[in-house]
C-alpha positions as CSV (number, residue, x, y, z in Angstrom):
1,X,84.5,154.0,-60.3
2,X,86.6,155.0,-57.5
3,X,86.2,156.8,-54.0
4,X,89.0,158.5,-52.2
5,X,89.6,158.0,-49.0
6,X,91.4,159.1,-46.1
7,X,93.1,156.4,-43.5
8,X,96.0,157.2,-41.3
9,X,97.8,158.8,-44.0
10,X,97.6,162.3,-44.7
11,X,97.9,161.6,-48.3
12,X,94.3,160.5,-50.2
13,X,94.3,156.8,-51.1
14,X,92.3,155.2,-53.7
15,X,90.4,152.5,-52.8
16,X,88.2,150.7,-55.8
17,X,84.2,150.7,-55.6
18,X,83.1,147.2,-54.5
19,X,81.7,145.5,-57.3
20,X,77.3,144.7,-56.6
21,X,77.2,141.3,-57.1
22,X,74.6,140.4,-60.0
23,X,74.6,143.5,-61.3
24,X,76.8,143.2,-64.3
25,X,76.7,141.4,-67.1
26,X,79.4,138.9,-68.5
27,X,79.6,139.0,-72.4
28,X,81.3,136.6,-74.8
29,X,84.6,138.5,-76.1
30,X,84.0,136.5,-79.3
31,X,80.8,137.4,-79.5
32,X,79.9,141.0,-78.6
33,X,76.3,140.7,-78.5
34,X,74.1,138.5,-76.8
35,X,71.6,135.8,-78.3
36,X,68.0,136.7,-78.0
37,X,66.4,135.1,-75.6
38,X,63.8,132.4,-76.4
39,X,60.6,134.6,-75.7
40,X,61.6,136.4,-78.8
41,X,62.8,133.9,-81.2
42,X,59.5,134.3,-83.6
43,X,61.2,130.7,-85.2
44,X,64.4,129.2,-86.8
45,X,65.1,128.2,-89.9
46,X,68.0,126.0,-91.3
47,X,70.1,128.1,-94.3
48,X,73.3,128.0,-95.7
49,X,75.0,130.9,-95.1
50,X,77.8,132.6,-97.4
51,X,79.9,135.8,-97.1
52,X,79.8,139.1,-99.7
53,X,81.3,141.5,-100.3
54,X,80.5,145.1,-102.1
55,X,83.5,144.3,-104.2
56,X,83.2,143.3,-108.0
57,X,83.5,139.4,-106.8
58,X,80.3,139.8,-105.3
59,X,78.3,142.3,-107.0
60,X,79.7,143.2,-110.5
61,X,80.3,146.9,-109.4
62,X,83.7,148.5,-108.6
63,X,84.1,151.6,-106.4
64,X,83.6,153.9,-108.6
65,X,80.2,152.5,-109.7
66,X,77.2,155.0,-108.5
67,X,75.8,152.2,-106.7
68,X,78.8,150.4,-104.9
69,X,78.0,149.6,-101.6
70,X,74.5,150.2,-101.7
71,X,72.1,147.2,-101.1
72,X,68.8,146.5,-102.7
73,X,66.9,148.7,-100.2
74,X,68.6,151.5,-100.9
75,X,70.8,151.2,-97.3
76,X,74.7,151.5,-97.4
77,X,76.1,148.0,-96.3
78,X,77.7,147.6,-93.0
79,X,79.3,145.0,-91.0
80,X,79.0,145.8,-86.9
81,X,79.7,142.9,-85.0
82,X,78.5,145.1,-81.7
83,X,75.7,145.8,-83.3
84,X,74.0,144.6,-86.7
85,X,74.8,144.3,-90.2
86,X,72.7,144.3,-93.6
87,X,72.4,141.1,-95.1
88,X,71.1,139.6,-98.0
89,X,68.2,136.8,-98.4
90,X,65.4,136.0,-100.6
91,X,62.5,137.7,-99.9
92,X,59.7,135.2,-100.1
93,X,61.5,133.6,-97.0
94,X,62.8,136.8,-95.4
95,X,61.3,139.9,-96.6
96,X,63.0,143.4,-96.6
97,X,63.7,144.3,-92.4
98,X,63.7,141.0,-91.2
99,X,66.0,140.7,-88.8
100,X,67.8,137.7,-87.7
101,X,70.2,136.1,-85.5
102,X,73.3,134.5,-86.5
103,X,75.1,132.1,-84.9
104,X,78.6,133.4,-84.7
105,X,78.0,136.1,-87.1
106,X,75.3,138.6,-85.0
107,X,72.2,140.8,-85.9
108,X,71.2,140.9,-89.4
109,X,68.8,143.0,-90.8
110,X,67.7,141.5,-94.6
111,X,68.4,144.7,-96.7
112,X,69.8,143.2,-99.6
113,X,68.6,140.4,-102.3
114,X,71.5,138.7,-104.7
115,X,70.8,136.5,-107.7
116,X,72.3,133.2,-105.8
117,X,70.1,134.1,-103.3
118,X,67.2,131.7,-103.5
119,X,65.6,130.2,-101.0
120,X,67.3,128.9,-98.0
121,X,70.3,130.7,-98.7
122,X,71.3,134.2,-96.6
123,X,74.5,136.2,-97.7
124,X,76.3,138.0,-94.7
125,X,77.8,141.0,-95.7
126,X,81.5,141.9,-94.4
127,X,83.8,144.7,-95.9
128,X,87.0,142.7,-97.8
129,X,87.0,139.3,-98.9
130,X,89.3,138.3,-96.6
131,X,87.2,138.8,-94.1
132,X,84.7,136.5,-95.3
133,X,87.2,133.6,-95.6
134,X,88.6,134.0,-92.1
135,X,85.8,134.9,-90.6
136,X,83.0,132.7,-92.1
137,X,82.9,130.9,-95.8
138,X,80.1,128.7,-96.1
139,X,78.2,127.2,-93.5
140,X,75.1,125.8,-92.9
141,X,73.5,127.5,-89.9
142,X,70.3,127.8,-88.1
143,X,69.0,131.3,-87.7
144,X,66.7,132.5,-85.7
145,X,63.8,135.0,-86.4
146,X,63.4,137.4,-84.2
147,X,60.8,140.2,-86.3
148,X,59.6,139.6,-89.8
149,X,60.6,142.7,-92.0
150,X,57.7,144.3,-94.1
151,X,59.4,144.9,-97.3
152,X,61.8,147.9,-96.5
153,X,64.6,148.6,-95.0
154,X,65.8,152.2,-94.3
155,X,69.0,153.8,-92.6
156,X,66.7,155.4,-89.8
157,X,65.8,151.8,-89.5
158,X,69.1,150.7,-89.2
159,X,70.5,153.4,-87.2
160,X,67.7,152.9,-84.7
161,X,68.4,149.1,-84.3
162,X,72.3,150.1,-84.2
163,X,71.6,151.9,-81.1
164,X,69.6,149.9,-79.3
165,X,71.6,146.9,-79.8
166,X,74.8,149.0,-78.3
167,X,73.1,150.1,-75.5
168,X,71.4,146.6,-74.8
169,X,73.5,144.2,-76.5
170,X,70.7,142.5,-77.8
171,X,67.4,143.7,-79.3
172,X,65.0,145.2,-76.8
173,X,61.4,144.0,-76.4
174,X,60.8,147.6,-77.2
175,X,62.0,148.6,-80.2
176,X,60.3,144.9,-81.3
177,X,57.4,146.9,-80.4
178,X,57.3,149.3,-82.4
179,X,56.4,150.1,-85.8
180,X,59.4,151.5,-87.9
């Protein structure tokens, strides 16, 4: 934000808005969203962690498939680092709308099972395989729970979370709240 102003010149200068001190708030570049803070950590639990894709290496199903993309819930994957993305765990650990934080990796919301998927094993999705090389592999990581799901996970669900996430950058005590 700028103000004009006049000074001894006849012609309007622009002098910048002093920045309030306190009043903004620093983020990570690598990391667009911020961790939860500790109040809301429900617990943590230590899984290994692996990358998927929607791809035939992952899934069995090719594009054309009816169901390519589309996770256990019924939800189209997605991979939003400013946001959240669908992942995959076992659901006696995680059920269905969990959602988690991941070191290094964001908000996941458990919308997917995989047969490999057993126990304490999570699968992060991201779009090419590529990307899940580069960007993560395997690792062993300790996520934190921040609501239990209830055995579903819908695209009102997600798109809800999506949004509160971008305009928070980290899950509001509100939306925690509430029953979706």
């Amino acid at each position: 934000m700028v103000y004009m102003a006049l000074l001894w010149s006849p012609q309007p200068i622009v002098i910048p808005k002093p920045e309030v001190p306190g009043k903004q708030v620093v983020l990570d570049p690598s990391m667009p969203v911020m961790a939860p803070r500790s109040e809301q950590v429900l617990g943590t639990q230590k899984v290994t962690a692996t990358g998927y894709t929607a791809g035939v290496e992952s899934t069995g199903k090719g594009p054309k498939h009816p169901q390519y993309g589309i996770t256990y819930s019924g939800v189209k994957v997605r991979r939003d680092k400013e946001t959240v993305s669908t992942i995959a765990a076992d659901p006696k650990l995680f059920p269905l709308g969990s959602i988690l934080y991941i070191p290094g990796y964001g908000y996941g919301i458990v919308a997917d099972t995989g047969s490999a998927i057993k126990g304490n094993k999570i699968d992060l999705y991201f779009p090419t395989t590529k990307q899940v090389y580069k960007e993560w592999g395997k690792k062993d990581v300790e996520v934190q729970v921040i609501k239990q799901g209830d055995g579903k996970c819908t695209e009102k669900m997600l798109d809800e979370l999506s949004e509160a996430i971008d305009v928070y950058k980290s899950v509001p005590d509100s939306w925690l709240d509430k029953a979706v």
